[in-house]
C-alpha positions as CSV (number, residue, x, y, z in Angstrom):
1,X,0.0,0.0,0.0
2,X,1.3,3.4,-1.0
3,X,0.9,6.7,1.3
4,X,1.4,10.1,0.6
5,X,3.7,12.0,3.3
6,X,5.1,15.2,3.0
7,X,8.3,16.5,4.9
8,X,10.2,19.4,5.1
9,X,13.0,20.3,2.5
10,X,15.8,19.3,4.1
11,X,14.6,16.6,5.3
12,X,14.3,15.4,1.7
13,X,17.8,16.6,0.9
14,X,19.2,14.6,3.6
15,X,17.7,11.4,2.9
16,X,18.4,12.0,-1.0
17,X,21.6,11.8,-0.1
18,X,21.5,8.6,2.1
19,X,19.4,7.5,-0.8
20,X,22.2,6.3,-3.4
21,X,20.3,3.4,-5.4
22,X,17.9,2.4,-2.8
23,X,14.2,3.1,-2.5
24,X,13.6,6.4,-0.1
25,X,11.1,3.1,2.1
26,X,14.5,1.2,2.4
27,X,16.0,4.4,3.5
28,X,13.8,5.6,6.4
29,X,13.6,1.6,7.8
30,X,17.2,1.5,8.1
31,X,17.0,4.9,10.1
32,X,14.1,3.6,12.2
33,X,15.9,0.2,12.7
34,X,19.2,2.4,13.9
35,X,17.0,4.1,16.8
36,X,15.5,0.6,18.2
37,X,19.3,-0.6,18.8
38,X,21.1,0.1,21.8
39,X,24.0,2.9,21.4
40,X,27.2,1.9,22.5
41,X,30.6,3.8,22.8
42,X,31.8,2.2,19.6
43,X,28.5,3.6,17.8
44,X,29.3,7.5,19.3
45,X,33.0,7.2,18.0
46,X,31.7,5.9,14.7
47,X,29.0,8.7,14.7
48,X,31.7,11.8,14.3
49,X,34.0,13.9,16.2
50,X,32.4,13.5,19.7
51,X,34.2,11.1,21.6
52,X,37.8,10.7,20.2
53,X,38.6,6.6,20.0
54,X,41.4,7.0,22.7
55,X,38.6,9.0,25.3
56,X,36.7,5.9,24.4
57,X,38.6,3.3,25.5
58,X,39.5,5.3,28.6
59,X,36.1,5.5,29.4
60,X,35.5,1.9,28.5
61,X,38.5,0.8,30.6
62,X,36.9,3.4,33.6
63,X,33.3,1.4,33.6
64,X,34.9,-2.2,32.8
65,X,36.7,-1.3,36.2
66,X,34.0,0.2,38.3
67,X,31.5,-2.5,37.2
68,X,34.3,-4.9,39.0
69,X,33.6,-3.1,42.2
70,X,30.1,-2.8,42.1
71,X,27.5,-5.5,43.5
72,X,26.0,-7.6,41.2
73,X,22.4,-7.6,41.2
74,X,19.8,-8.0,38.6
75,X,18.4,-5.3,36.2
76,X,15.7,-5.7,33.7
77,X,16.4,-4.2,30.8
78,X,14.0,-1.0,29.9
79,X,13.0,0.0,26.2
């Protein structure tokens, strides 16, 4: 089934130029698949200049070591 949406310019522009030879459908479930996943540190280095890869492992290394030293106990998981 086919709907008609309308968006803004630039909203366009950018996903034309996400587009390359897919369909603009394929386009927008890829970005809406992106947002279900979890982000992780490697995702934000990946993502552009806001975490270098070196303040990333840092930070990886500081949580790897304070989850040593914290209690275990169980947490459900919250989407």
């Amino acid at each position: 089934m086919v709907k008609v949406i309308f968006i803004q310019d630039d909203v366009y522009e950018e996903l034309s130029k996400r587009k390359a030879n897919k369909s603009f459908s394929s386009v927008i479930r890829s970005l809406l698949k992106e947002t279900e996943k979890r982000t992780t540190i490697g995702d934000l280095v990946k993502a552009g200049p806001f975490l270098s890869e070196e303040h990333a492992d840092k930070m990886t290394r500081e949580i790897s070591e304070a989850r040593k030293h914290s209690e275990s106990r169980d947490v459900k998981e919250v989407r």
